[in-house]
C-alpha positions in Angstrom: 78.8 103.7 118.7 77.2 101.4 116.0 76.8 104.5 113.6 80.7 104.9 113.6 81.0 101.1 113.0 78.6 101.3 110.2 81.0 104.0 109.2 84.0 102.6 109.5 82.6 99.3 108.0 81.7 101.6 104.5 85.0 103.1 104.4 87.0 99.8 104.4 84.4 98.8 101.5 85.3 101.7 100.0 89.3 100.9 100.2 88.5 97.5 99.2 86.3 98.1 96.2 88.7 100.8 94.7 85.5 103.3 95.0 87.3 106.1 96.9 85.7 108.9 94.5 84.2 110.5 97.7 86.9 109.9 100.1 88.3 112.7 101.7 91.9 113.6 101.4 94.4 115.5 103.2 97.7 116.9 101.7 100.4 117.4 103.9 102.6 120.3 103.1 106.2 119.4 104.2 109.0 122.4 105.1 111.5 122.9 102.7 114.2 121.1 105.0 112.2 117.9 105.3 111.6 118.0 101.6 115.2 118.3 101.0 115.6 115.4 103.7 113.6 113.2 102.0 115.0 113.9 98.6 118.1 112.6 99.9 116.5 109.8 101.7 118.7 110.5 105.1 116.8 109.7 108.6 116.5 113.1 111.0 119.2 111.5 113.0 121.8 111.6 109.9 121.2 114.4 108.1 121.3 116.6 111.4 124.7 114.7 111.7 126.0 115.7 108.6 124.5 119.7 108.9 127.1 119.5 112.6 123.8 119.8 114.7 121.6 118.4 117.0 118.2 116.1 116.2 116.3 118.6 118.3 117.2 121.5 116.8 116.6 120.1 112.9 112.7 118.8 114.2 112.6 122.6 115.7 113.2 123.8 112.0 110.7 120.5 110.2 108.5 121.3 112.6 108.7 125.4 112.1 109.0 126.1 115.6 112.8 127.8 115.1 114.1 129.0 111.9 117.5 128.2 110.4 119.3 131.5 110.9 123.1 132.4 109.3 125.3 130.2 107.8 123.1 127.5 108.7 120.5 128.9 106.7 122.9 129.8 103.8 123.1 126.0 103.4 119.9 124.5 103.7 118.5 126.8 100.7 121.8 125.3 99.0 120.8 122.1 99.8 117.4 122.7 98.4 118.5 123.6 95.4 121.3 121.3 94.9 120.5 118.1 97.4 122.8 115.9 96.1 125.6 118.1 97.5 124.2 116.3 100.9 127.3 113.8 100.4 129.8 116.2 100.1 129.5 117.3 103.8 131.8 115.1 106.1 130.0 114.7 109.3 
């Protein structure tokens, strides 16, 4: 317990000091529906509101556990390309 205090203790040093040339990083690689999310800067809540959907079903598609499928797909790769187009969409 004391070693992962001693730990801990370095790594907030580390932070503190700027000295982060050893610090381990982790990149997170976001689906091509929550990078088009975020380039619009809408919430899950209301940008599944203005795709005519459900929450759930849009964190199924983040998430990759479902995948977009028709028309619905047809869009989002739209969207991709073209996010701005976000705010033409009457929800």
């Amino acid at each position: 317990m004391i070693e992962h205090a001693d730990d801990f203790r370095d790594t907030l040093m580390q932070i503190k000091t700027g000295n982060l040339k050893n610090a381990r990083t982790t990149k997170i690689q976001l689906s091509p529906i929550t990078e088009t999310r975020h380039a619009v800067q809408l919430s899950q809540p209301k940008f599944a509101e203005k795709l005519g959907i459900s929450v759930n079903t849009l964190r199924s598609w983040e998430q990759g556990l479902r995948k977009p499928s028709g028309a619905a797909k047809t869009l989002l790769e739209l969207l991709h390309r073209r996010p701005e187009l976000i705010h033409e969409l009457h929800a």
